[in-house]
Structure formats: structure tokens, C-alpha cells
C-alpha positions in Angstrom: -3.9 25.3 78.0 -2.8 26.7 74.9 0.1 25.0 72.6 2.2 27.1 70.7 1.4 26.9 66.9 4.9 27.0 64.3 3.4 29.4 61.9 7.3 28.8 59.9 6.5 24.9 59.9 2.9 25.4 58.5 4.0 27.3 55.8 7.2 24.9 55.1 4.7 21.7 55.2 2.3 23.5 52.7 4.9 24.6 50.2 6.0 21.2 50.5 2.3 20.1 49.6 2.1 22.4 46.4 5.6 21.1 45.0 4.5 17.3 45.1 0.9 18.4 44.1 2.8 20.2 40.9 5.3 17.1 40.1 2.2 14.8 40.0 1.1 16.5 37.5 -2.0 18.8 38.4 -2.4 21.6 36.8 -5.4 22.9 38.4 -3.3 25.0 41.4 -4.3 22.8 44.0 -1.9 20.6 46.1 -2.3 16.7 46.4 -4.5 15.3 49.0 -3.0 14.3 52.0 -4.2 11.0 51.7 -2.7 9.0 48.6 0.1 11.7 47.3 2.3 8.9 47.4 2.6 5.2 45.4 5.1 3.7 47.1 3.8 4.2 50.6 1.9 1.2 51.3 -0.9 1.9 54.1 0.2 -1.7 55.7 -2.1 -0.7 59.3 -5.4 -1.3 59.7 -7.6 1.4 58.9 -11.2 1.5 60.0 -12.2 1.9 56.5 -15.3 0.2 56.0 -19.2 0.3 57.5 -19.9 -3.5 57.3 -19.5 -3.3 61.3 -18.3 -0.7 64.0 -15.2 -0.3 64.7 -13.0 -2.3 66.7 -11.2 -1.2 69.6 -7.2 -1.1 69.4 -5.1 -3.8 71.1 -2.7 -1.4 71.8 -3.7 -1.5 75.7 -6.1 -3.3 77.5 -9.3 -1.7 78.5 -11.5 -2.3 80.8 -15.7 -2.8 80.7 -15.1 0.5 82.9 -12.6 2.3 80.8 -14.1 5.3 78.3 -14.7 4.6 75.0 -12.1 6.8 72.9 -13.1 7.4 69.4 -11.0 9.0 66.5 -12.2 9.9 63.9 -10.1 11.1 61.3 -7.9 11.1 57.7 -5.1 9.4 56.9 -3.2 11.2 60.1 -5.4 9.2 62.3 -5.4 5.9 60.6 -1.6 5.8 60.5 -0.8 5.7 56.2 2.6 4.6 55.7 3.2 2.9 59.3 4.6 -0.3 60.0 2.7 -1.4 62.9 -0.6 0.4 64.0 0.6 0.8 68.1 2.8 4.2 66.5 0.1 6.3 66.0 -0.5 8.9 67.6 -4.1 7.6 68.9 -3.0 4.6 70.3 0.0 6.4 71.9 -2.1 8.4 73.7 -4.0 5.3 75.0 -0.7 3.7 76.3 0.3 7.4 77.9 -3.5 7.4 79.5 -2.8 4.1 80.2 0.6 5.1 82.4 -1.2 8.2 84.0 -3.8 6.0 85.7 -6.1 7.0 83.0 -7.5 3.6 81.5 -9.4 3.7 78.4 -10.3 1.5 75.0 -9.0 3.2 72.0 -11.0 2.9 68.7 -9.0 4.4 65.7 -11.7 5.2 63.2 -9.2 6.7 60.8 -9.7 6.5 57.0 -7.6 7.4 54.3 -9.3 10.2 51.6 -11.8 11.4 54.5 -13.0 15.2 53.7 -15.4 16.4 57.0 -18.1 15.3 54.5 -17.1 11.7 54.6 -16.4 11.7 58.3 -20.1 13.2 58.8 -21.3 10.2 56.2 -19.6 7.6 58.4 -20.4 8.9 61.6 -23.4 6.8 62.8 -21.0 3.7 62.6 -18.3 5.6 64.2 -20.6 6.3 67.5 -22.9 3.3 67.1 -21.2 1.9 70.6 -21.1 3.6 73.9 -18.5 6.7 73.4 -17.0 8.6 76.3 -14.8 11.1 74.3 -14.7 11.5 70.3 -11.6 13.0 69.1 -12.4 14.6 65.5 -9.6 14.9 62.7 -11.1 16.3 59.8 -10.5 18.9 57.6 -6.8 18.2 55.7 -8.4 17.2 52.9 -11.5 19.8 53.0 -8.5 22.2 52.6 -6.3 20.4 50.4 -9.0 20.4 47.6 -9.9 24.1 48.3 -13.5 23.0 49.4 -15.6 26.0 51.1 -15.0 26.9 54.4 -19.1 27.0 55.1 -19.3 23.1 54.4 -16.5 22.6 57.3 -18.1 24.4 59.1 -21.3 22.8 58.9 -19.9 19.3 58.8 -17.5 19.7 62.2 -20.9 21.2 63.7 -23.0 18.8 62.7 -20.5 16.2 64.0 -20.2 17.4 67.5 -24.6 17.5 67.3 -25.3 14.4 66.5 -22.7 12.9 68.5 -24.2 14.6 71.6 -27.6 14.1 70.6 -26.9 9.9 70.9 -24.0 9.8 73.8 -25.0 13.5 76.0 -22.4 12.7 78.3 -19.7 12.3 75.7 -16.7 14.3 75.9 -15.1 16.0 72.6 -12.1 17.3 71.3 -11.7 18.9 68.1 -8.4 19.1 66.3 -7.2 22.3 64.3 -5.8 21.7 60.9 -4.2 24.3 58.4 -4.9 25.0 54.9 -1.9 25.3 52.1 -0.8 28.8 51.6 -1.4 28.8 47.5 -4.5 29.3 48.0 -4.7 32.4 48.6 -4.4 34.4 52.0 -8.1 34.9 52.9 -9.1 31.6 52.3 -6.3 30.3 54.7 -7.6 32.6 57.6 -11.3 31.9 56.9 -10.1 27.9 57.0 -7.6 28.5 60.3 -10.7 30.4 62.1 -13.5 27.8 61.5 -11.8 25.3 64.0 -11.7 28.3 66.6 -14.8 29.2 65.7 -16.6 25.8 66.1 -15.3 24.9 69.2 -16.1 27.8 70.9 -19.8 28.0 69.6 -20.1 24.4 70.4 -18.4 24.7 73.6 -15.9 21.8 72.7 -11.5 21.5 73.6 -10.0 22.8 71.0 -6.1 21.1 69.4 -5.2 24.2 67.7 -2.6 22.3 65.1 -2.7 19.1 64.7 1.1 19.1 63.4 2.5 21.3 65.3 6.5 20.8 65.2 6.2 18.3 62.9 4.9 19.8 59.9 7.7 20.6 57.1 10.5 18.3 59.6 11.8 16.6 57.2 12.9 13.4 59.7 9.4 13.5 61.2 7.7 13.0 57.9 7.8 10.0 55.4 8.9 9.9 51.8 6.0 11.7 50.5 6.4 14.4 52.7 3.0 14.5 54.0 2.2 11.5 56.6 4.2 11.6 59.6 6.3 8.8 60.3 6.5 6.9 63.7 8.1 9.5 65.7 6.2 12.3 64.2 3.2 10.6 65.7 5.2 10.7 68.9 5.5 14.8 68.7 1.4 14.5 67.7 0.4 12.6 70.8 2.2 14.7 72.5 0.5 17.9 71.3 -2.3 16.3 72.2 -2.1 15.0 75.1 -2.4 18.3 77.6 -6.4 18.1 75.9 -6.5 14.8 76.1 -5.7 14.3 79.3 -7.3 17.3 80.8 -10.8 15.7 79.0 -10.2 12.2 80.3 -9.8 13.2 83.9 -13.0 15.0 83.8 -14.8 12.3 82.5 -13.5 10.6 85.4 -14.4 13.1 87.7 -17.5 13.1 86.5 -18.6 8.6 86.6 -17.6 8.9 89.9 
């Protein structure tokens, strides 16, 4: 299934992106990162931010010993910045809609604020250290945000979805599509849009084309700092996601039975 992308919205959010990048005062042509643009956002949720121990499963619905193991692994998008309470993002939204479809499983936001694909890659043996029945990755705002080559996403997402397989074979994955801002320059926004297409397919993994898609450059979607998405942009996320999600989650069903 393929979800329209808002081409207009990307390009809205990622003018958006350069302005507050230019106001903070960088000079370097770059826009902020998406994770810590703004001060007075307080990241109040819990984030999976630390590799003293795995992570720990949501309480945002009760899973079973039989339910799949949902990882996300992710940026600030994932771990929520700026939300109240942790049960509005978009991860554990989509474990409550699982939940309603018949689809039980045990959500474990591993979100981190400031995450490049590097540091999701760094972190990624604690991520999976526990059983995993579908990783959802979320990297690659920040890889573009900073203007970091599109090779080393490459690699990194790639090297995600090996490892991952090597320790849990029967792990299902779905990658999400980010974009990269338009002052960067045409060509390097193609090369970054095509790596996700590309990845998935030589990997043979569900692809999220746009992560933001509709919400991206809505200004009563987004919080103060224009970036993170406030609760009921993490609605119109889960909701994007969901077809992939869903069609993932009932073949890994199919497939313990």
C-alpha cells in the first residue's frame, strides 16, 4: 500500500526548520536539529535514553507473554519531546489501535532525543537484547538536519536491519522515510529521499515513505518550536503508519500460528 507523500508540507516543514535554525543563531547554513531546537519545550515523557538496562515495555496496553515484541527505535519523533503524557505518541497509539483490531502486542518505545542513524546503530544491541517480533526504525532526521552523507545512512539503516536479523531471524521490520531540508541543496535532498527507497528494497523490508506526512509544516499539528508534533500530530503519524503496521503484525501472526 502506498501513502500519499505532501511534497508542499515537506517543503513548508523545512523552510520552517531553516528560519529557526537562522534565529538561533547558526551561521553555518544548516537548520537546527530536530531534537533540542527549542528551550522551553520540556521533554517531560520518558525516553528510553540510557543503556544501563533494556528498555522497558509501554504501559500504554497490556501485553501478553504471547503478544510480539514491538520495538521503536527512533529520534525525538519516537520518544515523544514536548508531550505531556507518553500514551500520545504515535508508538504507543499504534499499540492501543493493534490492541482494538485484535492485534495484541507489548510496545517498547526506544526513542531518544539527538539520535543520528549512527547513534541508533551504537545503541542497537540494547534496543534488541530481548525477544523482538517487529522493529520499527526512525532514524535519519537528524542525519539530514546536520547535512551528514547520505553513504553513512545508508550504511547505518542497512546495518540495522543486519544485525537485527542476524539475532531475532524471524523479526519483522519496518523502516520509516524521512525528508531532508530543502537548503541544502536539491541533489543532496534526492540522494537523502532515495536512500530509504533504496534500503528497503535491497533489504527486502516495509517501507513508511514519510514519516510526517500531513503533519509537517501544520502549524496546529506541531508544537511551539515548530518541529515536534504535538499530541494530535502523533495521531495523523500513527495513522500513516498504521496500514504497514498492521499489514506486518498480521503476518507475524499468520506466521506463530
Amino acid at each position: 500500500m502506498r501513502l500519499r507523500i505532501s511534497v508542499k508540507a515537506v517543503a513548508a516543514m523545512w523552510v520552517t526548520l531553516v528560519f529557526v535554525g537562522c534565529e538561533d543563531g547558526r551561521t553555518n547554513g544548516r537548520a537546527s536539529d530536530v531534537d533540542g531546537t527549542s528551550a522551553g519545550i520540556a521533554a517531560t515523557v520518558r525516553d528510553a535514553d540510557t543503556a544501563e538496562a533494556p528498555p522497558v515495555p509501554s504501559s500504554a496496553n497490556d501485553a501478553t507473554a504471547a503478544a510480539p515484541r514491538v520495538v521503536f527505535l527512533g529520534t525525538s519523533l519516537t520518544a515523544g519531546l514536548g508531550l505531556r503524557m507518553a500514551e500520545d505518541r504515535w508508538p504507543e497509539r499504534l499499540g492501543r489501535m493493534a490492541d482494538s483490531a485484535g492485534l495484541a502486542v507489548e510496545v517498547v518505545n526506544a526513542g531518544r532525543s539527538g539520535d543520528t542513524s549512527a547513534g541508533g546503530l551504537a545503541r542497537l544491541d540494547w534496543a534488541i537484547s530481548e525477544p523482538v517480533g517487529l522493529l520499527v526504525i526512525e532514524l535519519g532526521a537528524n542525519d539530514g538536519l546536520r547535512g551528514q552523507p547520505t553513504e553513512a545512512l545508508s550504511d547505518n539503516l542497512s546495518e540495522i536491519v543486519d544485525r537485527t536479523r542476524r539475532r531475532w531471524p524471524d523479526a519483522g521490520i519496518l523502516l520509516v522515510g524521512m525528508e531532508a531540508p530543502t537548503n541544502l541543496g536539491v541533489e543532496y535532498t534526492q540522494r537523502f529521499r532515495t536512500v530509504f527507497a533504496d534500503v528497503a528494497r535491497a533489504k527486502e523490508v516495509a517501507l513508511v515513505p514519510f514519516l510526517l506526512d500531513g503533519v509537517a509544516g501544520v502549524p496546529e499539528l506541531n508544537q511551539a518550536d515548530r518541529i515536534h508534533p504535538t499530541a494530535e500530530g502523533h495521531l495523523r503519524i500513527a495513522q500513516t503508519v498504521w496500514p504497514y503496521f498492521e499489514q506486518l503484525l498480521r503476518t507475524l501472526t499468520a506466521g506463530a500460528r
